[in-house]
C-alpha positions as CSV (number, residue, x, y, z in Angstrom):
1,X,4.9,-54.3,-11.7
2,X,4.1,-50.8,-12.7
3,X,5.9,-49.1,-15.3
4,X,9.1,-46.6,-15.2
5,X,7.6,-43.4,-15.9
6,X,4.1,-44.3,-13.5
7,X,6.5,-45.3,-10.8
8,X,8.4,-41.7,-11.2
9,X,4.8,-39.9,-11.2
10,X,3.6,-41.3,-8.2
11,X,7.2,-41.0,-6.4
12,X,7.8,-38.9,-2.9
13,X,4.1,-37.8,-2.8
14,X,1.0,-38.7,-3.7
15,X,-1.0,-35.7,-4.0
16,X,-2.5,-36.4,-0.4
17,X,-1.0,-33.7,2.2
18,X,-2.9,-35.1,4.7
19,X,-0.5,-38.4,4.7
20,X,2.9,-36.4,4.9
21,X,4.9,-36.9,7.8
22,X,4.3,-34.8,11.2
23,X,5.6,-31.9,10.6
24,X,4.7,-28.8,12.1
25,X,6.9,-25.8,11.4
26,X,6.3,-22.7,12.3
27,X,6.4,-20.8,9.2
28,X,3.4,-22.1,6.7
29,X,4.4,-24.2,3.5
30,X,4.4,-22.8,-0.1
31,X,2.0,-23.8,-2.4
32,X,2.9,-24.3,-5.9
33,X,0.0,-25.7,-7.6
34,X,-2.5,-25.1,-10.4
35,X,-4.5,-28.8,-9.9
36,X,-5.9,-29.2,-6.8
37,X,-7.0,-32.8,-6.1
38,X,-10.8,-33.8,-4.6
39,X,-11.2,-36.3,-2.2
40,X,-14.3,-37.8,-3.8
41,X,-17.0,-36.8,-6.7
42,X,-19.0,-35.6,-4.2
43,X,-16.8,-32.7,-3.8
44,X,-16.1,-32.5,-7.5
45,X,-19.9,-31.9,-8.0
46,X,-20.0,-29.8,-4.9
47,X,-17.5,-27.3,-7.1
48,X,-19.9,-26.7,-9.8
49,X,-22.1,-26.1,-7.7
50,X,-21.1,-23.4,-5.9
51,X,-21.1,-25.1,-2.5
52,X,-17.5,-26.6,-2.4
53,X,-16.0,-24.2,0.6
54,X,-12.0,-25.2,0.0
55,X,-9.6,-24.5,-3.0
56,X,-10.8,-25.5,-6.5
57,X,-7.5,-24.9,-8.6
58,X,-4.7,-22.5,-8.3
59,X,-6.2,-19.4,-8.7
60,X,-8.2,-19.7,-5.8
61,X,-4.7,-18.9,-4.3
62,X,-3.6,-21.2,-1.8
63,X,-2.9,-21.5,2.1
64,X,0.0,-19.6,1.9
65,X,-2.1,-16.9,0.5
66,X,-5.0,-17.1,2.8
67,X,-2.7,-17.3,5.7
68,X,-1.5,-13.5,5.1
69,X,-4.8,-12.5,4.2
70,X,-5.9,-13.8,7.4
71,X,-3.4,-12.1,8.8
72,X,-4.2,-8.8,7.5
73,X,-7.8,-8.8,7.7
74,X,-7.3,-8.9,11.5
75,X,-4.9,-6.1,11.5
76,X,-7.1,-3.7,9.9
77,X,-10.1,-5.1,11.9
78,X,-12.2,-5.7,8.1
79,X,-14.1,-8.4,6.8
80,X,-12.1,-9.8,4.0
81,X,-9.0,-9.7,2.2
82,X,-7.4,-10.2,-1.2
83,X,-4.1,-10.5,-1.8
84,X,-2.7,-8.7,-5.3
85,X,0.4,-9.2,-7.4
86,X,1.1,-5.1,-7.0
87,X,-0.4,-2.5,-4.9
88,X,-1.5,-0.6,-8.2
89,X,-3.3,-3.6,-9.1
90,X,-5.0,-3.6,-5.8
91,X,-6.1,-0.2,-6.4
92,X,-7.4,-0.5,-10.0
93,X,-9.2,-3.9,-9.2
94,X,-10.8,-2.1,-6.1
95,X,-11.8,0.6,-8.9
96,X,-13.4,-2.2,-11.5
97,X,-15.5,-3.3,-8.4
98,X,-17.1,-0.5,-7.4
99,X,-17.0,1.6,-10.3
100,X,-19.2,1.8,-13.7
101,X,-20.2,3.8,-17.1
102,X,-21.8,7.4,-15.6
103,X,-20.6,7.2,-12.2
104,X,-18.0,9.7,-11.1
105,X,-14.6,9.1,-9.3
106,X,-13.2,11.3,-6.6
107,X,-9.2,10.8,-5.9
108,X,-7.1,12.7,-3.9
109,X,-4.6,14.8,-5.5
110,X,-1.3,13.7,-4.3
111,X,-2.3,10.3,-5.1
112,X,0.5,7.6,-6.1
113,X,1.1,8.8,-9.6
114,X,0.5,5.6,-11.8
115,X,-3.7,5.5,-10.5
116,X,-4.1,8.9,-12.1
117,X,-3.1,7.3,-15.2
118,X,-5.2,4.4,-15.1
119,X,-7.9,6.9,-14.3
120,X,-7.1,8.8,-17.7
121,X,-6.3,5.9,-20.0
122,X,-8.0,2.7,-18.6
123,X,-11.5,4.4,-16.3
124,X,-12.4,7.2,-18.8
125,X,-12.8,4.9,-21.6
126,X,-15.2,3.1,-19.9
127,X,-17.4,6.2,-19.2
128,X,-16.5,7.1,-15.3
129,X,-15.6,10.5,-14.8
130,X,-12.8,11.6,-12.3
131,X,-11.6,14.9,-10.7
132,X,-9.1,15.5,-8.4
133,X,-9.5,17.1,-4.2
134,X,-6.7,18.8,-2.6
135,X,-4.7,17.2,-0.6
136,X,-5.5,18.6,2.7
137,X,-9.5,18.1,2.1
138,X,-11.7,17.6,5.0
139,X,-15.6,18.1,5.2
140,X,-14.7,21.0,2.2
141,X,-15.2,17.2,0.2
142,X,-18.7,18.8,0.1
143,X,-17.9,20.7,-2.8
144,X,-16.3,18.1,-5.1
145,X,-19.3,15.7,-4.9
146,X,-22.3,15.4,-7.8
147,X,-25.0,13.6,-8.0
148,X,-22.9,10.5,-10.1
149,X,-20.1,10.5,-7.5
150,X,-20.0,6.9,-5.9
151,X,-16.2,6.6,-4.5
152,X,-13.5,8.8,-2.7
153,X,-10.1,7.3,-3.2
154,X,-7.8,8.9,-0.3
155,X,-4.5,8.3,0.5
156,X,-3.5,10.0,4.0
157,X,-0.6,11.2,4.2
158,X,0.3,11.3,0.6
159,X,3.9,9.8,-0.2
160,X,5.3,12.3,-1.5
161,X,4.5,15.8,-0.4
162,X,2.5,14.1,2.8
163,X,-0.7,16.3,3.3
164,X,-3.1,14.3,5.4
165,X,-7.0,14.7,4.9
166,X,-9.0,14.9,7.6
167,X,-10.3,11.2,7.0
168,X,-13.1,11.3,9.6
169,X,-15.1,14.6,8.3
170,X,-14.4,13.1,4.2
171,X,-16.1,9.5,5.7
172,X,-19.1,11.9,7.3
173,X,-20.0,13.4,3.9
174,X,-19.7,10.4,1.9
175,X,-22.0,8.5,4.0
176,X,-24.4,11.7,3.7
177,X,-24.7,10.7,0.3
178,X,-24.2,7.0,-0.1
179,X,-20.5,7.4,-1.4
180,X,-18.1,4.8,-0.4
181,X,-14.8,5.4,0.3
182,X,-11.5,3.7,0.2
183,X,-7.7,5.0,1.6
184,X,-4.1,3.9,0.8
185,X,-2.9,3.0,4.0
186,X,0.1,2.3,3.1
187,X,2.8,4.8,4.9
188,X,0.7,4.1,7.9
189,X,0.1,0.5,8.1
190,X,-2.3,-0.9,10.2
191,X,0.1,-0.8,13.0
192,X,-1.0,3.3,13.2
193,X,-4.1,4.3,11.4
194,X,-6.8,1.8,11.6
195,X,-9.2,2.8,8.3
196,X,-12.3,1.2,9.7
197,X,-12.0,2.7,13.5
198,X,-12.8,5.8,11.3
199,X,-15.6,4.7,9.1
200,X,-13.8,4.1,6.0
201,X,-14.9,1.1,3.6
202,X,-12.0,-0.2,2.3
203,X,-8.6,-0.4,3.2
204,X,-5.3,-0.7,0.6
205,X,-1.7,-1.4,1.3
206,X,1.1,-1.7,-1.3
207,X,2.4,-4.9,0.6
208,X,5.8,-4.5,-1.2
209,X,6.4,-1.4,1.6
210,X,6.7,-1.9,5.4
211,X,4.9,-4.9,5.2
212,X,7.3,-7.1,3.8
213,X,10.2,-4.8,4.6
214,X,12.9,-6.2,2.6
215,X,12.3,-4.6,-1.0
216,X,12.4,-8.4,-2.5
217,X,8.4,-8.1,-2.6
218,X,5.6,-7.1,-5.5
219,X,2.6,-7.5,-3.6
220,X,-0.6,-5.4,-2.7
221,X,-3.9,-6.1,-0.3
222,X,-7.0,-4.9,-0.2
223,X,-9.3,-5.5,2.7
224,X,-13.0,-4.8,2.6
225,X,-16.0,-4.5,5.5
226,X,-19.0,-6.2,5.5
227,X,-21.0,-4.6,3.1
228,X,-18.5,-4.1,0.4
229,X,-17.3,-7.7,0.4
230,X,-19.9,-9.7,-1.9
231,X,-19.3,-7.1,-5.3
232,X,-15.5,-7.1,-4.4
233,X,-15.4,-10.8,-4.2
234,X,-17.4,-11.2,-7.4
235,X,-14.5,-8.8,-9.0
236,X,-11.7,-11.0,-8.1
237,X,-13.5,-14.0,-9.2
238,X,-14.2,-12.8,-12.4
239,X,-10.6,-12.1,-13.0
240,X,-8.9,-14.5,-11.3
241,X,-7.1,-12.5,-9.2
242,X,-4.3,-14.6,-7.0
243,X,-1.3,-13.8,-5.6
244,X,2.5,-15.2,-6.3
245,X,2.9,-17.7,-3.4
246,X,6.0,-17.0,-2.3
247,X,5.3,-13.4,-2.0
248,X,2.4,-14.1,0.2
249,X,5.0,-16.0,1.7
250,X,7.4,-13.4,2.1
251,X,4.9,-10.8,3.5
252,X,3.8,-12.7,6.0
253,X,7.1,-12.9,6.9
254,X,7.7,-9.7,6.9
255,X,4.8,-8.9,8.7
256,X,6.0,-10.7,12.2
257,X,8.7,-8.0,12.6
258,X,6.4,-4.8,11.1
259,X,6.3,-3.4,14.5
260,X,9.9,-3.9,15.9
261,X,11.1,-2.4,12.5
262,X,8.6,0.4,12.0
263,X,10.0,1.6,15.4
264,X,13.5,2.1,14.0
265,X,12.0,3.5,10.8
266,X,9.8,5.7,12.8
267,X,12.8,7.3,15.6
268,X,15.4,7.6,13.0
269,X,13.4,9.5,10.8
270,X,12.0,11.8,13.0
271,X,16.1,12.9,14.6
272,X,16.2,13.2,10.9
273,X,13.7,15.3,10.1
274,X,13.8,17.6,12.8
275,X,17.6,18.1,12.8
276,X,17.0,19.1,8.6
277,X,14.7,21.9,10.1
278,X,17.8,24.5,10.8
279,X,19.8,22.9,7.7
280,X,20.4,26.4,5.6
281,X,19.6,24.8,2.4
282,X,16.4,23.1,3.6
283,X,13.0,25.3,3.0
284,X,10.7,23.0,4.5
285,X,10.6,19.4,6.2
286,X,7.2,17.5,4.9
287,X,6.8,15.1,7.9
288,X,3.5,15.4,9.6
289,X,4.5,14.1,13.1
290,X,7.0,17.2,13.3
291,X,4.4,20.2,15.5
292,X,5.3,22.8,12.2
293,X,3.4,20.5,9.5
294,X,0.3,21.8,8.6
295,X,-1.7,18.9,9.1
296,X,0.2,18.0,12.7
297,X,-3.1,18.0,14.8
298,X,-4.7,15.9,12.4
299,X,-1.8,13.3,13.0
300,X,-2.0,13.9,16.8
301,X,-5.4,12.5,16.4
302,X,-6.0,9.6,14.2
303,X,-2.5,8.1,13.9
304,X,-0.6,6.2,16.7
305,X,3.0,6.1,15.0
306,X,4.7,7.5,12.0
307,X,6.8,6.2,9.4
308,X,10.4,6.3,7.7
309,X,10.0,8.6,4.8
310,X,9.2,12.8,4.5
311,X,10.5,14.7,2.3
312,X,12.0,18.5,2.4
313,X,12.1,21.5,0.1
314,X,14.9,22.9,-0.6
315,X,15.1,27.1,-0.9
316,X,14.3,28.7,-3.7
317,X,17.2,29.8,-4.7
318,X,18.5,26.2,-5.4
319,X,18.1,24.9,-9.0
320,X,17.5,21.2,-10.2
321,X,21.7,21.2,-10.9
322,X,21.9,21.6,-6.9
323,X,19.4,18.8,-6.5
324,X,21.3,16.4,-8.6
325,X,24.9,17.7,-6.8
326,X,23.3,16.9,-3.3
327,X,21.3,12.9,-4.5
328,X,24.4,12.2,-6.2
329,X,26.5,13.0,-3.2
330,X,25.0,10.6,-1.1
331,X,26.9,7.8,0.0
332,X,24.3,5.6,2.2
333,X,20.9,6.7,0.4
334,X,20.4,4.4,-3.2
335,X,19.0,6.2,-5.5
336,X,15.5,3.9,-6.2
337,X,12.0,3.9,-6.1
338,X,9.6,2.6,-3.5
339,X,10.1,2.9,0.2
340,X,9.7,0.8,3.2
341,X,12.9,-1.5,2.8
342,X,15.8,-2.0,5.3
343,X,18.4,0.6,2.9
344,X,17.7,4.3,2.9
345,X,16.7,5.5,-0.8
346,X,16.2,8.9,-2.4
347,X,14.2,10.4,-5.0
348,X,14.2,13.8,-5.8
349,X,12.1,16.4,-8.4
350,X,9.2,18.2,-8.5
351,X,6.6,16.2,-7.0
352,X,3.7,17.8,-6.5
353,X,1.0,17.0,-9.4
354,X,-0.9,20.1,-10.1
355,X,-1.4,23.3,-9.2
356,X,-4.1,22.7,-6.4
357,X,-0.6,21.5,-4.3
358,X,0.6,23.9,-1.8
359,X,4.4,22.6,-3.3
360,X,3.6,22.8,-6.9
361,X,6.3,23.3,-9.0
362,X,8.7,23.6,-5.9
363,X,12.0,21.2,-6.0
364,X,12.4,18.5,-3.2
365,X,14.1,15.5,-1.7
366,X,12.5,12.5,-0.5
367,X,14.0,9.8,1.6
368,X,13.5,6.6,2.7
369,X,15.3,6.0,6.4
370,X,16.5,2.9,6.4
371,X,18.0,0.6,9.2
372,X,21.1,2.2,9.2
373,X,22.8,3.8,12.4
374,X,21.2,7.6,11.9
375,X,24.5,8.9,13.0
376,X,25.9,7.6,9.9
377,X,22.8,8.5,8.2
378,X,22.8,12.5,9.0
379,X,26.5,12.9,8.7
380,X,25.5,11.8,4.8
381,X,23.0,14.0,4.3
382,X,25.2,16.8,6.0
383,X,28.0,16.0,3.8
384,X,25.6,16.1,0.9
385,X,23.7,19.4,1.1
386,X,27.1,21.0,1.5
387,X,28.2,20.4,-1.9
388,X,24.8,22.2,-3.3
């Protein structure tokens, strides 16, 4: 008879999926583990070997996690994917892979903010070099390269002041001279800008966005092509990069409904954004699918959709006490960071990081359009701007 505490170990299951009940639901299971059991020593050996093609231990991730990375590798139309536990960390660890002392880093100015200071504290230290491109770059990239450079970090449209690059004519001149690139693809998804239709090496969402859709997410993804994959891979293995499970989860999830949502988001923005265009108050609306935005013909022609947040400038005249009197009149807008979510959010400051921005040191409102009725949604902002 076996013992008390034995019995309670080997209770309800075994270690052995394979002899659990039929069960096939449509959402995959969640994977909580660190020890993953072998069937023999055969595939124990096969592990140190190198040759052992399924999981090893937890930080090989777990089905959950390959299931969404799956998922968005055929989105993008890459190679591979890796699934992060941010979207910054799937930009630095993209950085640690392809970068290296001497070489010299190319990033787009209007960048998400926390990479620049990665770039300053964390890449600089280790001898890479980077400089910043305007936002509304195309084959003018040209003049920003040396003879170190060995990435272009893009990030079309940015998400805050929303220049686009001309992402084809960058991709030309990198591969003139062996550069590789990478983009944030993040306001886009995959759904409307398809990174590798245009040439561009590797692909980078912040996951806790559109994808998952419900602001209960930290995730990030980065999806590589052929040629990038092997020095990638060897990154993430080196560090041990997994995912949270029940993020991957989550994003999956999410990602079911990314195109029935990203319609709303798209529709209700855009009667937003082009009913702010005769608001008095309002300078400017930074949305590129509206015909005034500087970059609009670029949209026209590589993206297929666009999403739920733009910004606008307000007039000059206005002063950061009238910014703060119009965010804090909002009723249906939270006042948070990140984007993508089913509730409309607002920041608001001066976003624009240097002086090479066309709206440097210019005061603005971003928002995040929600799910919301845009009725409901306008008559806020309307009520708002008139107590600037």
């Amino acid at each position: 008879m076996k013992g008390k505490s034995t019995e309670i170990i080997g209770s309800g299951y075994s270690g052995n999926s394979s002899k659990l009940e039929r069960y096939h639901s449509i959402n995959p299971p969640i994977y909580h583990a660190s020890t993953v059991l072998f069937e023999n020593y055969a595939e124990l050996r096969a592990t140190g070997q190198g040759q052992y093609e399924g999981f090893t231990y937890g930080t090989d991730g777990s089905p959950t996690q390959a299931a969404f990375e799956r998922a968005m590798t055929e989105l993008e139309g890459g190679y591979y994917t890796r699934a992060f536990p941010s979207g910054l960390l799937a930009i630095t660890s993209t950085l640690q892979a392809f970068l290296q002392a001497g070489d010299h880093l190319l990033i787009c100015n209007s960048v998400y903010g926390p990479v620049r200071r990665f770039a300053r504290n964390l890449l600089a230290r280790f001898g890479v070099k980077t400089s910043y491109f305007p936002a509304d770059i195309g084959a003018g990239i040209e003049d920003y390269i040396t003879p170190e450079t060995r990435f272009i970090l893009l990030e079309s449209p940015g998400s805050n002041t929303f220049e686009l690059q001309d992402v084809p004519a960058v991709v030309k001149v990198a591969r003139q001279h062996g550069i590789l690139t990478a983009i944030d693809n993040t306001w886009a998804t995959p759904l409307f800008f398809q990174p590798f239709a245009h040439g561009v090496d590797i692909s980078i969402h912040s996951v806790t966005k559109y994808i998952s859709g419900h602001s209960d997410v930290l995730l990030g993804s980065v999806t590589v092509n052929e040629a990038c994959y092997e020095r990638f891979h060897r990154l993430c293995r080196a560090l041990e990069i997994f995912a949270p499970q029940d993020a991957c989860y989550l994003a999956l999830r999410g990602l079911k409904t990314l195109k029935v949502r990203l319609q709303q988001h798209e529709a209700a923005a855009l009667e937003l954004a082009t009913w702010l265009q005769d608001e008095a108050a309002v300078e400017t609306v930074l949305h590129p699918a509206l015909p005034g935005h500087p970059e609009h013909a670029i949209w026209q022609r590589d993206f297929s959709g666009s999403a739920g947040i733009f910004s606008f400038v307000l007039r000059p005249e206005y002063d950061e006490a009238a910014v703060a009197r119009v965010v804090d009149s909002l009723e249906l807008f939270g006042i948070g960071y990140s984007w993508g979510g089913f509730k409309s959010l607002v920041t608001a400051g001066k976003f624009a990081q240097s002086d090479i921005s066309r709206y440097h040191d210019r005061w603005m409102i971003r928002l995040n359009v929600g799910l919301e009725d845009v009725a409901d949604l306008k008559a806020d902002v309307q009520q708002a701007l008139a107590k600037r």
